[in-house]
Structure formats: structure tokens, C-alpha cells
C-alpha positions as CSV (number, residue, x, y, z in Angstrom):
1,X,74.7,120.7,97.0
2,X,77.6,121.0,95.1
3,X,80.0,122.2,97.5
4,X,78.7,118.9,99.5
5,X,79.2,116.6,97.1
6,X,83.2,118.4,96.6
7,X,83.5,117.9,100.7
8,X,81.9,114.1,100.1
9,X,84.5,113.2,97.8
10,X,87.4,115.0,99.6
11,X,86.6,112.8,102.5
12,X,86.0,109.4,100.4
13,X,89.6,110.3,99.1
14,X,90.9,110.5,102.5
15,X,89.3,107.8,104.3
16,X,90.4,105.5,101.2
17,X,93.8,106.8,101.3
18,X,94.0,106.2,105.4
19,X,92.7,102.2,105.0
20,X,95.5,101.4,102.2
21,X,97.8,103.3,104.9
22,X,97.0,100.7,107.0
23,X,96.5,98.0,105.3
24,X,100.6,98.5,104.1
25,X,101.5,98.8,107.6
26,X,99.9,95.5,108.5
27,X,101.3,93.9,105.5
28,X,104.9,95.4,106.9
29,X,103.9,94.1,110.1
30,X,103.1,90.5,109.0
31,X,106.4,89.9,107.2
């Protein structure tokens, strides 16, 4: 269960990182 929670967070750290990703690039965009 640990190693699962570990993996859980990895992705929740990815999939957050990825959103602000594009939520710059469509900030860049609407300028």
C-alpha cells in the first residue's frame, strides 16, 4: 500500500505539473 500511495503521488505531481504546463501556454497564447 505504500509503494501505491508513493506511485499515487508521483502521478498527482505530474498530472498537476502538466495542467500549469498548459494553462501557461494558453496564457502565452492569449496575449
Amino acid at each position: 500500500i505504500e509503494k501505491f500511495e508513493k506511485e499515487a503521488a508521483e502521478l498527482g505531481k505530474g498530472s498537476f505539473k502538466y495542467a500549469w504546463v498548459l494553462d501557461k501556454l494558453k496564457a502565452e497564447r492569449e496575449r
